[in-house]
C-alpha positions in Angstrom: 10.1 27.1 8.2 7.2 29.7 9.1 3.6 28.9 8.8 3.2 30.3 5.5 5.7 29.8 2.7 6.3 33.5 0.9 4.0 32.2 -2.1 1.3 30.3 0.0 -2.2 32.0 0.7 -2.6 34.6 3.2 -3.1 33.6 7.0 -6.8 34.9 6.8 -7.5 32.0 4.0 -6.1 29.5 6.1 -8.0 30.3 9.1 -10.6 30.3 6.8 -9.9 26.8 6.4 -9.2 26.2 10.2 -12.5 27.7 11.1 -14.6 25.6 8.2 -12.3 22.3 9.9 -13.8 23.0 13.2 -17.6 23.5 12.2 -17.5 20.6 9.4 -16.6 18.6 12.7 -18.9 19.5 15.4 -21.3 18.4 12.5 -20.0 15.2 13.2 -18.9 14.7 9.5 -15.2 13.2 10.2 -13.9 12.5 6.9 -14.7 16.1 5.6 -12.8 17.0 8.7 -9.7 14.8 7.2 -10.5 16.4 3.2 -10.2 20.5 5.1 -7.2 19.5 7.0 -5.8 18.1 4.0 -6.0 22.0 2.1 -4.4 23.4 4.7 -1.9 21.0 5.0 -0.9 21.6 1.1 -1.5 25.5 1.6 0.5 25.6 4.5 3.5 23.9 3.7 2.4 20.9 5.8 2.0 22.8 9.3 -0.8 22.6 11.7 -1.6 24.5 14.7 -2.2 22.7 17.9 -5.4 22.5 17.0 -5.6 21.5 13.8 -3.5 18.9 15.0 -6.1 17.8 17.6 -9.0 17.8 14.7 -6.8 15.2 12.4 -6.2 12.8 15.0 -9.7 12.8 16.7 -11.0 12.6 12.7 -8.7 9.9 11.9 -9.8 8.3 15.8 -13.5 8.3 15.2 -13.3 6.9 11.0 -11.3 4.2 12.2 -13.3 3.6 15.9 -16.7 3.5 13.5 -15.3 1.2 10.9 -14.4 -1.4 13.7 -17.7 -1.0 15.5 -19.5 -1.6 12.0 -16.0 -4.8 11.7 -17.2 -5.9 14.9 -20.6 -6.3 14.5 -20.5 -7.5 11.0 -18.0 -10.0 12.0 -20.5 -11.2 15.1 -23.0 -11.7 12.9 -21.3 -13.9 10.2 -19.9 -16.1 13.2 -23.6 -16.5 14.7 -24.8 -17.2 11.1 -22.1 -19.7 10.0 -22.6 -21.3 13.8 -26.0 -21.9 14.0 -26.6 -23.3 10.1 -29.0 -20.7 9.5 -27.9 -18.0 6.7 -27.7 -19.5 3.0 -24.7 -19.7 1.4 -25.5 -16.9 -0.3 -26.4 -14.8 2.7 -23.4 -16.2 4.0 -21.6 -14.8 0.6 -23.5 -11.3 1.3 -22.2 -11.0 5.0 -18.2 -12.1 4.2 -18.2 -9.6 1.3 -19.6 -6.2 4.1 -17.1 -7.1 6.2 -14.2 -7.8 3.6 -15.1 -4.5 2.3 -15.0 -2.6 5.9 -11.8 -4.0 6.0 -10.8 -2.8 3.1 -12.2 1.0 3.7 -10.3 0.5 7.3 -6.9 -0.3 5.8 -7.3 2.6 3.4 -7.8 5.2 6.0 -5.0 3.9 7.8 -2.9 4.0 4.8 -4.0 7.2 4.0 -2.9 8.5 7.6 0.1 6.8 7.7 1.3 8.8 3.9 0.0 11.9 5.3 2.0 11.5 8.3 4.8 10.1 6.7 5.1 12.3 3.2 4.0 16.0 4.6 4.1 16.1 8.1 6.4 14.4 10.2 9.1 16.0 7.5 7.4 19.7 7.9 7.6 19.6 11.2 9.2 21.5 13.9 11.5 19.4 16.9 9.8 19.1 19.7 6.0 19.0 20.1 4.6 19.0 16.9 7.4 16.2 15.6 6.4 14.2 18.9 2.9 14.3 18.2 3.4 13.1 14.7 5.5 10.6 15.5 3.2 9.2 18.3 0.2 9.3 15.6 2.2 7.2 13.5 3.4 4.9 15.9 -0.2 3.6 17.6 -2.5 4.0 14.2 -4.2 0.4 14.2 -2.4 -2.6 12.3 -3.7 -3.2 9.0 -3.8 -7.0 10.3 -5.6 -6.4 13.1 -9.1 -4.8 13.2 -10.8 -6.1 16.6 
């Protein structure tokens, strides 16, 4: 299976794409990273370069490594607040629902890598290093149960 299937776009749109991946992320703006990745993974017949490859799973790194900073620091606060008897139960309320819903955006990215990995590119993939590269994204992602 070649890089480009014989009804796919030409190989200068998808370095188009591969070049507007790398600049979205030294902008720091991750999950545009993971939204141009995605085209070129549907206009490419699910195949990434070694570099493209590198982008996903440093995007997919850093969305997941900032949602459990933000977890983390949520979570310390609604420990120190239930501790010490000083937040309302409605502050209380307030706190439990941030960090229920950075859970919930953290189990959605991993979901969302996991499909990705599991519907388009671990089956478009090549034996050897690109398979092994997949597979080892898919088997280290973080647990959905676990967020610290």
């Amino acid at each position: 299976m070649g890089r480009c299937a014989q009804n796919s776009p030409s190989p200068l749109l998808l370095h188009f794409f591969s070049g507007s991946a790398r600049l979205i992320y030294r902008a720091s703006r991750r999950k545009d990273v993971i939204k141009q990745l995605k085209s070129i993974i549907s206009y490419s017949d699910a195949r990434l370069g070694m570099e493209e490859r590198n982008l996903l799973s440093i995007a997919y790194k850093h969305v997941t490594g900032t949602l459990r900073t933000s977890w983390r620091t949520v979570e310390g606060i609604e420990k120190q607040e239930t501790n010490n008897g000083r937040a309302s139960q409605r502050e209380q309320a307030l706190i439990r629902r941030e960090r229920e819903k950075i859970e919930g955006e953290l189990a959605d990215a991993c979901k969302d890598l996991l499909e990705l990995l599991d519907k388009q590119l671990v089956p478009a993939a090549e034996p050897g290093e690109e398979r092994v590269f997949y597979l080892k994204m898919h088997a280290f992602p973080l647990p959905l149960g676990h967020v610290a």
